[in-house]
Biopython code that builds the backbone (N, CA, C, O; Angstrom):
import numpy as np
from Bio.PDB.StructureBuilder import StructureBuilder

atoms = [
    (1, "UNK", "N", (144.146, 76.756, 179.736)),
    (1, "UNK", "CA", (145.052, 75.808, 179.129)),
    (1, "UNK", "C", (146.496, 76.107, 179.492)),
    (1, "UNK", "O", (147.288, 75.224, 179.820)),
    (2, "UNK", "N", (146.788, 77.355, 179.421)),
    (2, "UNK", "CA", (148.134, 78.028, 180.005)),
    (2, "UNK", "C", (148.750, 77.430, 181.267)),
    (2, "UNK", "O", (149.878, 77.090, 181.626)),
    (3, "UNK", "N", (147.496, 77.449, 181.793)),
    (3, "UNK", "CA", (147.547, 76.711, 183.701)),
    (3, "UNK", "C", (147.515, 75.483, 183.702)),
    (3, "UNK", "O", (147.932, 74.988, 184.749)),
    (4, "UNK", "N", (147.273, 74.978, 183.148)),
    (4, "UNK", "CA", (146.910, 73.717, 183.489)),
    (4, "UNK", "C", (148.120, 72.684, 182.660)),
    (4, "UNK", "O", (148.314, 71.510, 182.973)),
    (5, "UNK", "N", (148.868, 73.430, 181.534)),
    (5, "UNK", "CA", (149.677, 73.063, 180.636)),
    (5, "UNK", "C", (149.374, 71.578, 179.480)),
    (5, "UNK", "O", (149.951, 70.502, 179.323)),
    (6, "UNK", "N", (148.086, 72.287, 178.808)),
    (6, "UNK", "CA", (147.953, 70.772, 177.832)),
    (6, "UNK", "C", (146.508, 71.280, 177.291)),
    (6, "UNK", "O", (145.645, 71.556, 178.125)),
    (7, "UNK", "N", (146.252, 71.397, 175.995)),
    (7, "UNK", "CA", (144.946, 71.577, 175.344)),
    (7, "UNK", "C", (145.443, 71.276, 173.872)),
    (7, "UNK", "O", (146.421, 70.740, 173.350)),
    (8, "UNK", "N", (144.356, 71.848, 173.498)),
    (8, "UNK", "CA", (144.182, 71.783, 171.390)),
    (8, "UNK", "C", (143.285, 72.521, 171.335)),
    (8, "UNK", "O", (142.362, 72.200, 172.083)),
    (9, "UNK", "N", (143.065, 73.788, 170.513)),
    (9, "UNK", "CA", (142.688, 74.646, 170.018)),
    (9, "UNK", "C", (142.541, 74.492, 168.541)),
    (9, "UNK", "O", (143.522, 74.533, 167.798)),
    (10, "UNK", "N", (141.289, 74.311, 168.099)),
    (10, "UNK", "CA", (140.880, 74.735, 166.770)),
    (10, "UNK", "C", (140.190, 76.227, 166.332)),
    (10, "UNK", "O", (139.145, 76.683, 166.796)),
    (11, "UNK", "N", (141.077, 76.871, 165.294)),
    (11, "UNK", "CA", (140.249, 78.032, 164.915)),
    (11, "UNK", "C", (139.442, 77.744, 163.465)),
    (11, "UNK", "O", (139.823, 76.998, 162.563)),
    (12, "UNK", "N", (138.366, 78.455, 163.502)),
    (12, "UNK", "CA", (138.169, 78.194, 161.608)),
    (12, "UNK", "C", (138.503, 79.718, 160.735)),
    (12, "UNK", "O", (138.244, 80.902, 160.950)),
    (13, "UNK", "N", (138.946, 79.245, 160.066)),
    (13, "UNK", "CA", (139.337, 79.950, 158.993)),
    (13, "UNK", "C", (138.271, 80.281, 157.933)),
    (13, "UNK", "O", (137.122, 80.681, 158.123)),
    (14, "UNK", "N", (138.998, 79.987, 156.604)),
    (14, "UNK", "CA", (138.234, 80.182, 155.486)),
    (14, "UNK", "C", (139.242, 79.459, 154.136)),
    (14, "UNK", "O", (140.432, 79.148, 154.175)),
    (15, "UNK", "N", (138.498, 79.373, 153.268)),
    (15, "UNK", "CA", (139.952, 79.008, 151.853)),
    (15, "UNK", "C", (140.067, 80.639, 151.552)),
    (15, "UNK", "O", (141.234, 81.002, 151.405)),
    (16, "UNK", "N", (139.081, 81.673, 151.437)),
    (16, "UNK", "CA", (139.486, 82.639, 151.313)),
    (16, "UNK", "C", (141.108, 83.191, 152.410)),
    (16, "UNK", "O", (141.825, 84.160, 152.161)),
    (17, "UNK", "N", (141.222, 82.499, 153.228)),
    (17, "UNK", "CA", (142.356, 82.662, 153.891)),
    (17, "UNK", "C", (143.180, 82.470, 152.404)),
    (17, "UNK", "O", (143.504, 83.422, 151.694)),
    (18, "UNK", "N", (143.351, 81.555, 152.201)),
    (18, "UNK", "CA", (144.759, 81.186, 150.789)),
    (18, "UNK", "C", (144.656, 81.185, 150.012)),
    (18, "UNK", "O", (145.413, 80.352, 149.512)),
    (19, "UNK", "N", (143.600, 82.082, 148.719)),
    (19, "UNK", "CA", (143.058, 82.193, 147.936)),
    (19, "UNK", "C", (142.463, 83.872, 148.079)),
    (19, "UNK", "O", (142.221, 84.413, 149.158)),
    (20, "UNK", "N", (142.280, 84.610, 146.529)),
    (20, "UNK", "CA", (141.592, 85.794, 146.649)),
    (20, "UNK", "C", (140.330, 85.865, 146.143)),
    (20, "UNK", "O", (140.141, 85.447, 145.001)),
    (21, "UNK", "N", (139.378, 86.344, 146.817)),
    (21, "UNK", "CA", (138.215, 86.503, 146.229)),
    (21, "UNK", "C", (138.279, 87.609, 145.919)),
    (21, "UNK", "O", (138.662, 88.473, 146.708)),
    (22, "UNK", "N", (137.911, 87.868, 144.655)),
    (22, "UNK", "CA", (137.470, 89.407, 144.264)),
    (22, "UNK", "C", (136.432, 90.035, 144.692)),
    (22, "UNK", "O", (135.330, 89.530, 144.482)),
    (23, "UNK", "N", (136.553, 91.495, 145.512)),
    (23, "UNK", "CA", (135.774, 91.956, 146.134)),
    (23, "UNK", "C", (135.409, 91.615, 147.663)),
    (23, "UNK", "O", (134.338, 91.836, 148.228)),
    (24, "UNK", "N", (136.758, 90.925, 148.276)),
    (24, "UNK", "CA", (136.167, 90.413, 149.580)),
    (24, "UNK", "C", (137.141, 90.627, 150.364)),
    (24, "UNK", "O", (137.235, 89.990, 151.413)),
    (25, "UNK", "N", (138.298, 91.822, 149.902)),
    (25, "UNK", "CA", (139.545, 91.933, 150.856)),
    (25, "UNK", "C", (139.610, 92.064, 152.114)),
    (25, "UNK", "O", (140.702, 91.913, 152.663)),
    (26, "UNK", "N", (138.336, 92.407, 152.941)),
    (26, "UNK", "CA", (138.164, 92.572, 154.176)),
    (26, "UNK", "C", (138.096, 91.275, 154.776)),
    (26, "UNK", "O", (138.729, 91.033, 155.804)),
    (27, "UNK", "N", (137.164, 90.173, 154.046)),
    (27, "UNK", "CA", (137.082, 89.103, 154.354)),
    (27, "UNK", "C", (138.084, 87.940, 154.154)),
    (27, "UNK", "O", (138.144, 86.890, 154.794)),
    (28, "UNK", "N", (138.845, 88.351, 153.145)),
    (28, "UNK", "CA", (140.028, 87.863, 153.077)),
    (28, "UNK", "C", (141.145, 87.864, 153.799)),
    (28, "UNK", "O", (141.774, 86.877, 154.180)),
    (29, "UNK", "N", (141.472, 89.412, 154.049)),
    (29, "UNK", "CA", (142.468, 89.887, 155.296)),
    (29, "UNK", "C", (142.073, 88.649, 156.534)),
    (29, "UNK", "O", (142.752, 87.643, 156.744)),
    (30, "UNK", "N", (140.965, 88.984, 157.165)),
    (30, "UNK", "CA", (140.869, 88.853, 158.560)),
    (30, "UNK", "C", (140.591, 86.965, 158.033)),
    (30, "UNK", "O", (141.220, 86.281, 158.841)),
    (31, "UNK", "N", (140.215, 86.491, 157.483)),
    (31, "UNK", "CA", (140.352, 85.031, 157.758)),
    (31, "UNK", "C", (142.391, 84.755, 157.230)),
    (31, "UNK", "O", (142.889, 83.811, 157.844)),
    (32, "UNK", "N", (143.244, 85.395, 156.369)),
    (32, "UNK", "CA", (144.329, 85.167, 156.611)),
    (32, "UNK", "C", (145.337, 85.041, 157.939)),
    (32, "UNK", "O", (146.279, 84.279, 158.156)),
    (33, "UNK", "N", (144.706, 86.175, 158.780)),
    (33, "UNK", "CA", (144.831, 86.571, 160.163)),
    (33, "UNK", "C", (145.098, 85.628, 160.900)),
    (33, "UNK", "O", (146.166, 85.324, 161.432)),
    (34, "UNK", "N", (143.513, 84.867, 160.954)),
    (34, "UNK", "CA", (143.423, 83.831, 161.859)),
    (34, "UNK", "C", (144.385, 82.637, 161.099)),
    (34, "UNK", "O", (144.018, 81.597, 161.647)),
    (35, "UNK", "N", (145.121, 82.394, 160.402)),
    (35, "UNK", "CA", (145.726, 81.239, 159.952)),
    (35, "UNK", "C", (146.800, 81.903, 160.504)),
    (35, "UNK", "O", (147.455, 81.241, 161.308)),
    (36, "UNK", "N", (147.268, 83.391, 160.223)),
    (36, "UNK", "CA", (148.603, 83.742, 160.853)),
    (36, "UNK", "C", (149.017, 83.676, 162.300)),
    (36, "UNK", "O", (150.147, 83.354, 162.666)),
    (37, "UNK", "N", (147.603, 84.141, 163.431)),
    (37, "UNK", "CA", (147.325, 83.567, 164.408)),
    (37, "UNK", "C", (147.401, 82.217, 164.937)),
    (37, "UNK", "O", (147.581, 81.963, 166.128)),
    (38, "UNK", "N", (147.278, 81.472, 164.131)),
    (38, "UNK", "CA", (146.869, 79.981, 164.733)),
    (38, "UNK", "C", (148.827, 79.495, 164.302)),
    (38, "UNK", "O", (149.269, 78.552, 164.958)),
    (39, "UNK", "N", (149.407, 79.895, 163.682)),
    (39, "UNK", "CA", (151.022, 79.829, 163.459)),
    (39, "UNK", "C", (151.934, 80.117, 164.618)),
    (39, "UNK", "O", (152.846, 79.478, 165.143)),
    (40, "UNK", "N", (151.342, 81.394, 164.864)),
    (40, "UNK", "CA", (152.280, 81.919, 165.798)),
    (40, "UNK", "C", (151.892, 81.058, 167.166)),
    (40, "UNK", "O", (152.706, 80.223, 167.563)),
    (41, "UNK", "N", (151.070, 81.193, 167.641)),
    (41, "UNK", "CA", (150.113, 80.539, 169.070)),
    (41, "UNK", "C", (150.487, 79.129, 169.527)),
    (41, "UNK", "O", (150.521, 78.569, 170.623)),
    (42, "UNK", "N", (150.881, 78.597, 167.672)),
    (42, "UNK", "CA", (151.260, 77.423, 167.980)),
    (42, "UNK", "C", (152.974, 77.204, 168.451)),
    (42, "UNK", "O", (153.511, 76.435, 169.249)),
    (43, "UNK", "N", (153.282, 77.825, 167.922)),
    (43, "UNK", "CA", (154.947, 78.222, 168.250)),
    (43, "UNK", "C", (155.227, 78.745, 169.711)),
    (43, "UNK", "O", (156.152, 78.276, 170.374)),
    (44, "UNK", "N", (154.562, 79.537, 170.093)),
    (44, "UNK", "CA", (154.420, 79.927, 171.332)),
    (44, "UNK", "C", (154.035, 78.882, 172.679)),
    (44, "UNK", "O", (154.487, 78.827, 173.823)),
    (45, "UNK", "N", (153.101, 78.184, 172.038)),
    (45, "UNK", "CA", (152.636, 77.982, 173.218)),
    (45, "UNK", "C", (152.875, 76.101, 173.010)),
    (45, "UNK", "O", (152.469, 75.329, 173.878)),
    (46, "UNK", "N", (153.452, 75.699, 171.974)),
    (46, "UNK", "CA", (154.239, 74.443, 171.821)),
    (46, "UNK", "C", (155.348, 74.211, 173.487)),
    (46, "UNK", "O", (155.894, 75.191, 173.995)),
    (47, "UNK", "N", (155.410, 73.563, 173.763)),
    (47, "UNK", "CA", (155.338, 71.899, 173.488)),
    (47, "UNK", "C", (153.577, 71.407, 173.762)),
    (47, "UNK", "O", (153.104, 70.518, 173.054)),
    (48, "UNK", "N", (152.772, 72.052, 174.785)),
    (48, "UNK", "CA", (152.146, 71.329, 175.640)),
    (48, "UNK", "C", (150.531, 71.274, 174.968)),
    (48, "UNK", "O", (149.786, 70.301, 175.086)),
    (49, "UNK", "N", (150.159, 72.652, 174.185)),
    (49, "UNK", "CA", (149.062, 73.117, 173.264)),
    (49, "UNK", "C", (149.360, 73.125, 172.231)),
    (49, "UNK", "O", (150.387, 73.778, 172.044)),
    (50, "UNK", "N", (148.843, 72.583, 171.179)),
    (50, "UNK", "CA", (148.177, 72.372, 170.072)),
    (50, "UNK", "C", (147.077, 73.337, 169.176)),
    (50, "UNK", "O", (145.855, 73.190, 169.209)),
    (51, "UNK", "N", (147.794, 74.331, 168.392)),
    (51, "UNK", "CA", (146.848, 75.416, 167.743)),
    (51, "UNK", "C", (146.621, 75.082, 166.512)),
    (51, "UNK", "O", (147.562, 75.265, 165.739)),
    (52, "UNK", "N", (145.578, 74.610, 166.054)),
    (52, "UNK", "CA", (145.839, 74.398, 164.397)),
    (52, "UNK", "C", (144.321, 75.446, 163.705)),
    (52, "UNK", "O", (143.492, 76.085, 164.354)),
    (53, "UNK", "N", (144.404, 75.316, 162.618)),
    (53, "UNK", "CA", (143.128, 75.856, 161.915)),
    (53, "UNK", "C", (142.191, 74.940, 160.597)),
    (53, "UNK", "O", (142.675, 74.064, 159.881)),
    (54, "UNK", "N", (141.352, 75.237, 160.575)),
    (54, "UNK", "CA", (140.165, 74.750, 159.757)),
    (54, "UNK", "C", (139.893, 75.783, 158.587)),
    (54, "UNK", "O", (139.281, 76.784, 158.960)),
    (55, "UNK", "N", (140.272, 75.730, 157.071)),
    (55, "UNK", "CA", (139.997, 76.735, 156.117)),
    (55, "UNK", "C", (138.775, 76.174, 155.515)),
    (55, "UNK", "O", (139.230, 75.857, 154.416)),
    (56, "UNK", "N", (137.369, 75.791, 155.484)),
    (56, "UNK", "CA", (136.288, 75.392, 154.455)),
    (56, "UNK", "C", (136.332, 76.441, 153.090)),
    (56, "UNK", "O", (136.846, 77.535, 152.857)),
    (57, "UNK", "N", (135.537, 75.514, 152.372)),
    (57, "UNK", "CA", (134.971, 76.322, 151.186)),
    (57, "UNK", "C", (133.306, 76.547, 151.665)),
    (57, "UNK", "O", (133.010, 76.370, 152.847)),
    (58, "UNK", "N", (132.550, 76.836, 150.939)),
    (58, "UNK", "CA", (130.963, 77.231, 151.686)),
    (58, "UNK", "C", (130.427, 75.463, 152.008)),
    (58, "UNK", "O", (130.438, 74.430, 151.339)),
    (59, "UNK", "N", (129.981, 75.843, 153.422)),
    (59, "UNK", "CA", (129.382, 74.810, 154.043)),
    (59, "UNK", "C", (127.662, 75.183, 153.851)),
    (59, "UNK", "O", (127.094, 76.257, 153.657)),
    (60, "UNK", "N", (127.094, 73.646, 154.015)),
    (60, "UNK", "CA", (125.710, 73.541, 153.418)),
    (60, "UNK", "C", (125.418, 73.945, 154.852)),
    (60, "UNK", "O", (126.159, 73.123, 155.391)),
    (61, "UNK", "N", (124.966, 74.503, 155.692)),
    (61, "UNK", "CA", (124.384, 74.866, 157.031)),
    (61, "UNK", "C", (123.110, 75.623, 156.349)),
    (61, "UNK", "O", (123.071, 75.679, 155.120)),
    (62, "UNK", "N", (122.407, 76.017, 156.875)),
    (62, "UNK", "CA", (121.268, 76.463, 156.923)),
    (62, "UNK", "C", (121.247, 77.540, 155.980)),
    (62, "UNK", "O", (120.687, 77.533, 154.884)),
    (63, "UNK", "N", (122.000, 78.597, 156.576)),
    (63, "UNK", "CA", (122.301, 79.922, 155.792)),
    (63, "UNK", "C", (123.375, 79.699, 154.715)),
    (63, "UNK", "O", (123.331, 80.576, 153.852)),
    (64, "UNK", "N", (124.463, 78.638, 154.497)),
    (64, "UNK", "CA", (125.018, 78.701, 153.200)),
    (64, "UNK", "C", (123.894, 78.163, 152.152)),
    (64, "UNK", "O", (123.900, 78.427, 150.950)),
    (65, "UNK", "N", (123.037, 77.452, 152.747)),
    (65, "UNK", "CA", (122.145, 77.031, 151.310)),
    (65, "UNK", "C", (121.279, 78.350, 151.364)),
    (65, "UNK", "O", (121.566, 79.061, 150.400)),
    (66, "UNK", "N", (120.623, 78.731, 151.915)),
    (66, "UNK", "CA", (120.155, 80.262, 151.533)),
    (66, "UNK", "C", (120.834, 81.227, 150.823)),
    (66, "UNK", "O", (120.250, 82.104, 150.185)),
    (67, "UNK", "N", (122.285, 81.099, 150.907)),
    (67, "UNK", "CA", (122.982, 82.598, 150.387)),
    (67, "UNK", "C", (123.738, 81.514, 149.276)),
    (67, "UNK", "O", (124.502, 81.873, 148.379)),
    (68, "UNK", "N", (123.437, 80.474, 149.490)),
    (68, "UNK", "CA", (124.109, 79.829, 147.960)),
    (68, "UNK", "C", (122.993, 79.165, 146.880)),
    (68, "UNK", "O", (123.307, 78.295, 146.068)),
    (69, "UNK", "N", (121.715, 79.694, 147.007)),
    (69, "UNK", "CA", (120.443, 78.699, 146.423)),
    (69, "UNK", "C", (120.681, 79.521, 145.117)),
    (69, "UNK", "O", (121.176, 80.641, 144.989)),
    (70, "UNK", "N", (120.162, 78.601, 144.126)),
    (70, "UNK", "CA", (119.773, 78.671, 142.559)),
    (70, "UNK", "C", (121.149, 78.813, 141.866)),
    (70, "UNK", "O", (122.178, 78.225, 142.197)),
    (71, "UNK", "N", (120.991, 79.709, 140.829)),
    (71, "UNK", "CA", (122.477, 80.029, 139.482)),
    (71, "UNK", "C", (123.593, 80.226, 140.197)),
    (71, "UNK", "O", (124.609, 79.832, 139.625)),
    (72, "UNK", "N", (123.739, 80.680, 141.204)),
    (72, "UNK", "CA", (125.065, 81.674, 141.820)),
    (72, "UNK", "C", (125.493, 80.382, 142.390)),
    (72, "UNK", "O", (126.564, 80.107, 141.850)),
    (73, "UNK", "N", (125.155, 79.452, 143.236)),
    (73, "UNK", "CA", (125.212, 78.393, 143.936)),
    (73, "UNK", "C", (125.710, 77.244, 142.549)),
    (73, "UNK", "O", (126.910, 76.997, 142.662)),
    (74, "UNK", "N", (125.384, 76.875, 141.922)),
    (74, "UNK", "CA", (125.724, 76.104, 140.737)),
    (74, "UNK", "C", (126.894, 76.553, 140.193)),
    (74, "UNK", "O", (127.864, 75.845, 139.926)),
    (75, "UNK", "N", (126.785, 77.894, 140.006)),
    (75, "UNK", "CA", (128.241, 78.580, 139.178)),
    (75, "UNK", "C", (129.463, 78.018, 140.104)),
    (75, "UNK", "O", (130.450, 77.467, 139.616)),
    (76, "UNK", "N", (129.223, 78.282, 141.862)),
    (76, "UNK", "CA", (130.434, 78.642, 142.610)),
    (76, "UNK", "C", (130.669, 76.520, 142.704)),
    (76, "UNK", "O", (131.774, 76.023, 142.924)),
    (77, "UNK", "N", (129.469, 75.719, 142.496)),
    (77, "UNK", "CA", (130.113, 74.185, 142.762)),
    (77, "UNK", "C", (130.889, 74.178, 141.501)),
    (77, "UNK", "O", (132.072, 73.892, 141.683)),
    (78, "UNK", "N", (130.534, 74.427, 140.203)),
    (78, "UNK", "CA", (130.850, 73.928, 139.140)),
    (78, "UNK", "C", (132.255, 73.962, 139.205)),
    (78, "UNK", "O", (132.866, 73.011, 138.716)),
    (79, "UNK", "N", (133.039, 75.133, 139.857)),
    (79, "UNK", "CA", (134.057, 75.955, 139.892)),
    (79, "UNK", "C", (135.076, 74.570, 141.068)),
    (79, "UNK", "O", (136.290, 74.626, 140.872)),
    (80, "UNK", "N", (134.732, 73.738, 141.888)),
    (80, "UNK", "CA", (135.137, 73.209, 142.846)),
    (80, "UNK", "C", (135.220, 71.730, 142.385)),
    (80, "UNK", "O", (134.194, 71.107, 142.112)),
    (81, "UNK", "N", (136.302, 71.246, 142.311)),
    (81, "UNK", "CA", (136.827, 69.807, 141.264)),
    (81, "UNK", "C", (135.801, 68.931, 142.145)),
    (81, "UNK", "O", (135.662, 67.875, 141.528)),
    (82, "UNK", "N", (135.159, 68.912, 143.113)),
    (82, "UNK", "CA", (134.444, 67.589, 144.107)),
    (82, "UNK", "C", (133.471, 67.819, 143.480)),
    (82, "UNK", "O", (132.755, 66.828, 143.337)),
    (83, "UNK", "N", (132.942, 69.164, 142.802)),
    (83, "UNK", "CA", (131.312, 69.183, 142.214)),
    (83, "UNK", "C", (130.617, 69.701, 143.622)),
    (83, "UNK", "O", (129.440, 69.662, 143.265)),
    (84, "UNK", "N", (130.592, 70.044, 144.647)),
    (84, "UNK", "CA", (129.852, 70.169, 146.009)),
    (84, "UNK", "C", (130.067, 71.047, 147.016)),
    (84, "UNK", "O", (131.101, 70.629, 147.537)),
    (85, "UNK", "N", (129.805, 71.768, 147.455)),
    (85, "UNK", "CA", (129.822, 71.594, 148.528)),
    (85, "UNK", "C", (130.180, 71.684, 150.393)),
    (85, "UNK", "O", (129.243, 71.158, 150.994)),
    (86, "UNK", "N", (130.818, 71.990, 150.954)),
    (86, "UNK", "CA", (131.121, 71.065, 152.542)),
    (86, "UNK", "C", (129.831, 71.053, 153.137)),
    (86, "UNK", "O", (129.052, 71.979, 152.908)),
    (87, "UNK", "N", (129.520, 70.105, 153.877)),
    (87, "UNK", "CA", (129.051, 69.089, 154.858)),
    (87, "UNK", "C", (129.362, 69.639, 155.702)),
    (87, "UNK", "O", (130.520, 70.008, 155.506)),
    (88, "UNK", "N", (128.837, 70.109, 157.063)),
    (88, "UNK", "CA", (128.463, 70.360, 158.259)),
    (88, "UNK", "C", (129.601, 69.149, 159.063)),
    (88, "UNK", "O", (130.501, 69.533, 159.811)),
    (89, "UNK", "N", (129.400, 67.939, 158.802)),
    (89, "UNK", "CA", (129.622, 66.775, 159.219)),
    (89, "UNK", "C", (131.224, 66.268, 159.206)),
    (89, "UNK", "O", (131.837, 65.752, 160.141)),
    (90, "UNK", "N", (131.866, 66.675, 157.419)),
    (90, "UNK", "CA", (132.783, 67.268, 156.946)),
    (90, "UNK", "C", (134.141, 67.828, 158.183)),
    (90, "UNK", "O", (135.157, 67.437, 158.757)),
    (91, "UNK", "N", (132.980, 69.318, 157.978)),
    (91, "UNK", "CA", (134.529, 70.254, 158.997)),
    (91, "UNK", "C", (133.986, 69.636, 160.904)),
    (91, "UNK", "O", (134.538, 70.165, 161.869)),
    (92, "UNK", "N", (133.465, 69.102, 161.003)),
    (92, "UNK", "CA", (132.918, 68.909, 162.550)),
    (92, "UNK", "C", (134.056, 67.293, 162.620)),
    (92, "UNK", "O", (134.858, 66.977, 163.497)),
    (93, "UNK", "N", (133.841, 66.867, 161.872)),
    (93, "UNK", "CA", (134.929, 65.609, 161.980)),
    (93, "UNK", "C", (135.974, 66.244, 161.441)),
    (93, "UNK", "O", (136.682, 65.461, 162.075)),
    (94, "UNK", "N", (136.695, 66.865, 160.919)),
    (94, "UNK", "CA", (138.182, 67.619, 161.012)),
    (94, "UNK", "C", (138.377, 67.911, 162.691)),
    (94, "UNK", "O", (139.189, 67.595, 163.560)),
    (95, "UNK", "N", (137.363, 68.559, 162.613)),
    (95, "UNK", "CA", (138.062, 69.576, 164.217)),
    (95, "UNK", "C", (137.740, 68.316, 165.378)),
    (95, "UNK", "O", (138.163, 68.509, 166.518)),
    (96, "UNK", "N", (136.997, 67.042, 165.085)),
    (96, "UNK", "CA", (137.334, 65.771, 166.211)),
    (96, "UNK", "C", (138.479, 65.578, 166.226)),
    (96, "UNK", "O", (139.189, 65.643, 167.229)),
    (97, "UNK", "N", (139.044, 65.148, 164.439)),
    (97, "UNK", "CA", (140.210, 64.569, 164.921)),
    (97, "UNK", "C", (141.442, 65.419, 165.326)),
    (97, "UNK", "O", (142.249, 64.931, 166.117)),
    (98, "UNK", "N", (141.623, 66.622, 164.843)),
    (98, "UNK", "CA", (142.174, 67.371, 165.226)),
    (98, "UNK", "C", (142.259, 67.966, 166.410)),
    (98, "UNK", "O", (143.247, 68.684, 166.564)),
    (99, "UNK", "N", (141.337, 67.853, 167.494)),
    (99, "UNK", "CA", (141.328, 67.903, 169.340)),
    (99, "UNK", "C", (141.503, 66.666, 169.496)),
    (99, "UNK", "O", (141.532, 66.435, 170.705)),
    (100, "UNK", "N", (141.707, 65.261, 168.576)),
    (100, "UNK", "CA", (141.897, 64.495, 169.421)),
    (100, "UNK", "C", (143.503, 63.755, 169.469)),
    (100, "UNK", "O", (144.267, 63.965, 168.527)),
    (101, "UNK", "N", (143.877, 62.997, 170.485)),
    (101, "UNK", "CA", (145.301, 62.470, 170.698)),
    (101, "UNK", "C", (145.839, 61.457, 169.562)),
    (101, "UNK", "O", (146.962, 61.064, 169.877)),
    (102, "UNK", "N", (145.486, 61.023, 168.595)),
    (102, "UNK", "CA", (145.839, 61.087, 167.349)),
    (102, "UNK", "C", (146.467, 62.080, 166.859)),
    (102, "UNK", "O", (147.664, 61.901, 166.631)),
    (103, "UNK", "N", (145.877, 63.397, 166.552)),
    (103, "UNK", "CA", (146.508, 64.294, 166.186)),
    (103, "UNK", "C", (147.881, 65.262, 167.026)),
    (103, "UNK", "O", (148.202, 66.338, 166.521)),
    (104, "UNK", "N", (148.385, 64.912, 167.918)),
    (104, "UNK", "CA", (149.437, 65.035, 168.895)),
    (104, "UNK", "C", (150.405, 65.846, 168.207)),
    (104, "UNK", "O", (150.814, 66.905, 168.682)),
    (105, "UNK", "N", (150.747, 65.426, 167.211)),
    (105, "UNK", "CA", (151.852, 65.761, 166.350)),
    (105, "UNK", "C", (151.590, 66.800, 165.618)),
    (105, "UNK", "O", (152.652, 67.222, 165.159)),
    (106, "UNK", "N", (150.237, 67.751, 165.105)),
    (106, "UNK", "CA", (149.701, 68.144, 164.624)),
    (106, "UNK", "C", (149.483, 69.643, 165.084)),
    (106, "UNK", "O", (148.428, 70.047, 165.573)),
    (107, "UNK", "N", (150.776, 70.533, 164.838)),
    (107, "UNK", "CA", (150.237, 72.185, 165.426)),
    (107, "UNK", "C", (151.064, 72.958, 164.901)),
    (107, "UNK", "O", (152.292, 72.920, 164.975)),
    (108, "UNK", "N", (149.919, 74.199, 163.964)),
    (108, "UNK", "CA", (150.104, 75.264, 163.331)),
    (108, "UNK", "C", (149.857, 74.785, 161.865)),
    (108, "UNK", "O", (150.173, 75.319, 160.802)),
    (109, "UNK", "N", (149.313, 73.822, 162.079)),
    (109, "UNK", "CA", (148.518, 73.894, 160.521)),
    (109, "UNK", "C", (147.528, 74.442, 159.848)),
    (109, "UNK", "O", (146.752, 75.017, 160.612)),
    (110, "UNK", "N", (147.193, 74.512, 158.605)),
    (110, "UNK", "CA", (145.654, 75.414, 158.305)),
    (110, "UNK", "C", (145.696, 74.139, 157.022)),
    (110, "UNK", "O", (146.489, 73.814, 156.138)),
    (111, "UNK", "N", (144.038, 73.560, 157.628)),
    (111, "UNK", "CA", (144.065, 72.544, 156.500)),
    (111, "UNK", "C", (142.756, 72.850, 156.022)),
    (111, "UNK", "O", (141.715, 72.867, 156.678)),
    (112, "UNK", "N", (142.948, 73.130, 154.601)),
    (112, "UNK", "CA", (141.785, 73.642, 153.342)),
    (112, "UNK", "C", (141.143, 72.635, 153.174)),
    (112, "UNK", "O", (141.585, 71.698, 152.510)),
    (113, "UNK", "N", (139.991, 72.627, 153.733)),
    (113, "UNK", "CA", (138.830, 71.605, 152.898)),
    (113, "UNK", "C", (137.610, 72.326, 152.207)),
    (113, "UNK", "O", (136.559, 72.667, 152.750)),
    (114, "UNK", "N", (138.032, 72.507, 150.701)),
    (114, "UNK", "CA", (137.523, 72.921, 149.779)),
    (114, "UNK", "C", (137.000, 72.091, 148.645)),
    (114, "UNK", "O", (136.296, 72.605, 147.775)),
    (115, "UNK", "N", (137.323, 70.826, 148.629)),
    (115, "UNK", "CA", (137.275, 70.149, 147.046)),
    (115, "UNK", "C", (137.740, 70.655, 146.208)),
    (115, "UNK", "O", (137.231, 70.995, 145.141)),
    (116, "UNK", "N", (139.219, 70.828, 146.732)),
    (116, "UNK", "CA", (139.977, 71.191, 145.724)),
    (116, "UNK", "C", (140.002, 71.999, 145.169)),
    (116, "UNK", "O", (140.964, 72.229, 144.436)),
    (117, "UNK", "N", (139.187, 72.626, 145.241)),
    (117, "UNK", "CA", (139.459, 74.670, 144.934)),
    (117, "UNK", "C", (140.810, 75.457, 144.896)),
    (117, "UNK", "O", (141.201, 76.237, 144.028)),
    (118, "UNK", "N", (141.201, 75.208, 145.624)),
    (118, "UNK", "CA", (142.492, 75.807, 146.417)),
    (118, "UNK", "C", (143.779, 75.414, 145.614)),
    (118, "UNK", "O", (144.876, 75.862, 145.946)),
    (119, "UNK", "N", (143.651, 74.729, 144.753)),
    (119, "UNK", "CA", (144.621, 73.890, 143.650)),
    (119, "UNK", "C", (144.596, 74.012, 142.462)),
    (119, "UNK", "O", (145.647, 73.857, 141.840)),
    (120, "UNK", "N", (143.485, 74.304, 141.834)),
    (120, "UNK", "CA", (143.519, 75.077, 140.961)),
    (120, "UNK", "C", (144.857, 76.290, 140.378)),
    (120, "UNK", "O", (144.648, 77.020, 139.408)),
]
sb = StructureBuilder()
sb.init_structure("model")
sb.init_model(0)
sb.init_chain("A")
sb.init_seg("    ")
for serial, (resi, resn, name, xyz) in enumerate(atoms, 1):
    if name == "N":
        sb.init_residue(resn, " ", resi, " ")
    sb.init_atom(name, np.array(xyz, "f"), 0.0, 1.0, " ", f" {name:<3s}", serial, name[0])
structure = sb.get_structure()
């Protein structure tokens, strides 16, 4: 992209990026990282690339419904103003529109899609 002068870069994050989980400082640190990363990269490497980031709350993929099934999984939606959730479908259409020329204007952001968790 350097060479060629023109891309968009999506990283994913976490909401634990902007938010603390108790007991997860490791996991917390290093997804803050990548939001601090995706800031700088974008500053840097502005005008021509486009760095932004993706923070979810737990996505339904295969293994979040495994490591989120039964009481523990209910406790952590109840906790999330949408009642749910992310959708696979969700953060995969963020990061379209966000690589795409619509989003032009759009670098060094970290946009939380949590259902509102994050506002609280």
């Amino acid at each position: 992209m350097l060479t060629q002068g023109s891309g968009r870069i999506v990283n994913l994050a976490s909401q634990a990026a902007v938010i603390g989980l108790d007991r997860h400082v490791a996991y917390c640190a290093s997804k803050a990282a990548v939001v601090g990363m995706t800031k700088v990269l974008a500053m840097e490497w502005a005008p021509h690339i486009n760095v932004n980031a993706i923070s979810p709350t737990i996505v339904e993929t295969a293994l979040g419904k495994k490591a989120w099934a039964g009481e523990v999984g209910e406790r952590a939606k109840s906790q999330i103003p949408a009642g749910r959730f992310a959708q696979p479908e969700e953060i995969a259409g963020l990061a379209l529109y966000l690589l795409s020329d619509a989003a032009s204007m759009i670098t060094g952001e970290n946009v939380v899609i949590d259902g509102g968790y994050s506002i609280q």
